[in-house]
Steps between C-alpha positions, in 0.01 A plus 500: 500500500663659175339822385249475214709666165275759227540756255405856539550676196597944542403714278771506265473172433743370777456137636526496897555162664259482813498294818211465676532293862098417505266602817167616378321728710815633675638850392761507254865568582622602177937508487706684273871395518822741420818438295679254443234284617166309335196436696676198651605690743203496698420182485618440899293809626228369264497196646495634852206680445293340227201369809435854549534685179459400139863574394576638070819543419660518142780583300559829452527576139899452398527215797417113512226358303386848381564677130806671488443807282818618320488872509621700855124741453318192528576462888369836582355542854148569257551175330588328799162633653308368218657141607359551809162557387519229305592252815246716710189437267574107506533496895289740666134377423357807593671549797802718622805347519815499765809597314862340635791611276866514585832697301394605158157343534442759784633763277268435199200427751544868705416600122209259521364578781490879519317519211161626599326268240645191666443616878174330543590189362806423787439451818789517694910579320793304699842636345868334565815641388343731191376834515295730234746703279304789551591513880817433405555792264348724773783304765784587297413818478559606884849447446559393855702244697218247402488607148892417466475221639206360297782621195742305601280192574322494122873494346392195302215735307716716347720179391168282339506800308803459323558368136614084479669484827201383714395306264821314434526503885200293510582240241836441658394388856690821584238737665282221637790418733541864592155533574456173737772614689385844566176330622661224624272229354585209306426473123122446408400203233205670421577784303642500135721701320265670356289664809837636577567639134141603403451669853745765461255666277319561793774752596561637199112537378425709860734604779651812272187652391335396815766668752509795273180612477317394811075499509372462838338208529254449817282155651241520725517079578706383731838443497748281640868606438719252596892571497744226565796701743788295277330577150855624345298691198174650657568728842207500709425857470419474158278251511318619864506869458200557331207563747438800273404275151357216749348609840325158557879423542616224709909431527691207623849497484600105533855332543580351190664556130335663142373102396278430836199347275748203403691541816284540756159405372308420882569830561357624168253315561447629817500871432226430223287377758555786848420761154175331322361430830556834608314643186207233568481715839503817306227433236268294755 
């Protein structure tokens, strides 16, 4: 069955499409995808799991259905927490919610979640392929083997921050070929030209300021880190060594590529499931 589509409106005034795949009474799975997607990329994983969970998902602001605000400050990881407040007071209904977000939706939800105002309103946080800049900043700054290597693996950061070039790269079919053959996955019908322009701002609006001047940023819930072992831009130790910010830390490190939500959903799927149940245990 299709998903249900709504408004949530942020507080700047931002329109945010929203998906809701309807089971009343069961707790919310609420999804947050990265770049260059839309919330259509969950709808597999959705649809895997929508008997057990009510499953929200929507476009994050820039992406899909959603407004796409002109101005780089506008996709601060602030702003993009007030989206998610927005999404969270439609779907929750008084309950805490199970939070599944993958690439640069993980990213923006570490800042989400670790906010001590939001703890008691999520349940359980299941992360793929995106860690919080924070860590990060504090990673880079070991300037080990790891470290390096993480370097060498965000190359494509440093270029999204470039004047023109990306973007002309984008328009011209040029870097979407680059891209699906460094993942080795075939092109995707789903997402426009625009979640891959107006998504760069995500970049530009946070990774600098972020990686410069760290804040440590802890969460009590748990967590599941999940780190595909072929993901050619995130190395599992940045996204796994973190038992300091998280100790309710759980880690899997899974075969697979950076896109496992539209690659892989079953097993998606069936992470979500091994971790909620495992908090049920916890909490009963």
């Amino acid at each position: 069955m299709p998903p249900s589509k709504s408004t949530a409106t942020s507080a700047d005034g931002t329109r945010l499409a929203v998906y809701t795949y309807a089971n009343p009474g069961a707790p919310v799975l609420l999804c947050v995808h990265g770049y260059p997607d839309n919330a259509a990329l969950w709808g597999e994983v959705a649809a895997l799991l929508a008997d057990e969970f009510e499953v929200v998902t929507y476009d994050v602001r820039g992406a899909g259905a959603s407004d796409h605000p002109s101005s780089t400050s506008a996709y601060s990881l602030n702003r993009l927490q007030e989206d998610f407040q927005a999404v969270l007071a439609r779907a929750e209904a008084g309950r805490a919610v199970h939070v599944l977000a993958h690439d640069w939706g993980s990213i923006q939800a570490w800042h989400f979640v670790t906010d001590p105002e939001l703890q008691n309103r999520i349940a359980s946080f299941t992360s793929i392929s995106g860690p919080s800049l924070d860590h990060a900043g504090y990673f880079i700054r070991r300037r080990d083997r790891a470290a390096i290597k993480q370097l060498l693996h965000s190359w494509y950061i440093f270029y999204f921050h470039l004047p023109w070039l990306p973007e002309l790269a984008w328009r011209k079919g040029w870097a979407q070929r680059a891209f699906n053959r460094l993942e080795k996955q075939p092109a995707d019908d789903d997402r426009a030209l625009s979640d891959y322009l107006n998504g760069m701002k995500l970049y530009r609006a946070n990774v600098l300021p972020r990686l410069r001047r760290p804040a440590p940023r802890c969460i009590d819930i748990p967590v599941l880190a999940v780190s595909p072992d072929e993901d050619p831009f995130v190395t599992t130790p940045l996204q796994t060594d973190i038992a300091r910010w998280a100790p309710n830390l759980t880690v899997k490190v899974v075969r697979g590529g950076h896109w496992m939500p539209r690659n892989d959903p079953r097993l998606v799927a069936g992470l979500v499931r091994e971790h909620t149940r495992q908090v049920a245990r916890w909490e009963a």
